[in-house]
C-alpha positions, -999 to 999 in steps of 0.1 A, spaced: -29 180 88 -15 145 73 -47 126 91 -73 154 73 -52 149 39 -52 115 44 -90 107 52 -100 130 23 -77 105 -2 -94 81 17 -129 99 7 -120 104 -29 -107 68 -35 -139 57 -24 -158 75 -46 -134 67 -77 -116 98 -82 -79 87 -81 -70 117 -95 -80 137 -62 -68 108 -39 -33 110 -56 -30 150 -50 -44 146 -11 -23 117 -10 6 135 -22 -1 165 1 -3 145 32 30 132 24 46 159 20 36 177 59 60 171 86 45 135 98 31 121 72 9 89 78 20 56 68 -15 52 48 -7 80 26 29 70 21 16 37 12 -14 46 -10 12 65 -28 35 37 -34 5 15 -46 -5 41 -67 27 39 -85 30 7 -84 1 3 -106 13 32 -126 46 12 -136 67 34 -119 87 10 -96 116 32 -85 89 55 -72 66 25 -59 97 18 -38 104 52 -26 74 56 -7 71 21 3 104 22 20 92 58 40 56 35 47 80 3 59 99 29 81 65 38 98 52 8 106 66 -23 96 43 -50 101 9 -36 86 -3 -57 70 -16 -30 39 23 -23 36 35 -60 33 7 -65 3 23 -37 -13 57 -48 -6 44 -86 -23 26 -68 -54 62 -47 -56 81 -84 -59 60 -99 -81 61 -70 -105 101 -73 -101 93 -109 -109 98 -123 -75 69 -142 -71 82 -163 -43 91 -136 -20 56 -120 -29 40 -152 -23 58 -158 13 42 -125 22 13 -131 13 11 -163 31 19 -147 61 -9 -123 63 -35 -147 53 -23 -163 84 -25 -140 110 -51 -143 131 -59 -104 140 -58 -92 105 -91 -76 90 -110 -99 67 -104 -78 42 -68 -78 42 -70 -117 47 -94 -122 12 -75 -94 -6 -39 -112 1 -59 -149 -7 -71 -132 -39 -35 -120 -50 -18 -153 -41 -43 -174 -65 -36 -153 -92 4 -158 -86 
């Protein structure tokens, strides 16, 4: 039930409507397993929000997971630099840019955030 809840976020995030993505996140979260996607979405989502305490709620249960994705750690460095510790956000960074098997995506999203830290 998390995956379905979680691909449908995935679905409405795509098309804009955070406001859909938030509840399926929310709802995948909440089943017995939930994935670390929606746990991290989550966390994002309130990191943007302002809300840190929550941000680091459900980027803890996402880091508990799995540890090394790379999705996670660019939520963990976003988290530090809105705590205003820009060089432990930039040392994350860093590392994903350089590791080899990460999705281009994830490589150009975490070069992005570091040039703007």
């Amino acid at each position: 039930r998390s995956f379905q809840l979680t691909l449908q976020g995935m679905a409405s995030e795509a098309k804009g409507d955070l406001a859909a993505a938030s509840q399926q996140y929310y709802e995948a979260s909440n089943t017995e397993s939930p994935t670390w996607i929606s746990l991290n979405s989550l966390a994002a989502m309130w990191l943007n929000s302002g809300n840190l305490a929550a941000c680091r709620t459900y980027l803890e249960l996402a880091e508990a997971k799995a540890p090394s994705t790379s999705e996670i750690q660019i939520t963990r460095a976003r988290y530090f630099a809105s705590k205003g510790d820009r060089e432990k956000a930039r040392a994350l960074l860093r590392q994903i840019v350089d590791v080899v098997g990460n999705f281009a995506r994830t490589r150009t999203l975490a070069e992005a955030l570091l040039k703007k830290m």
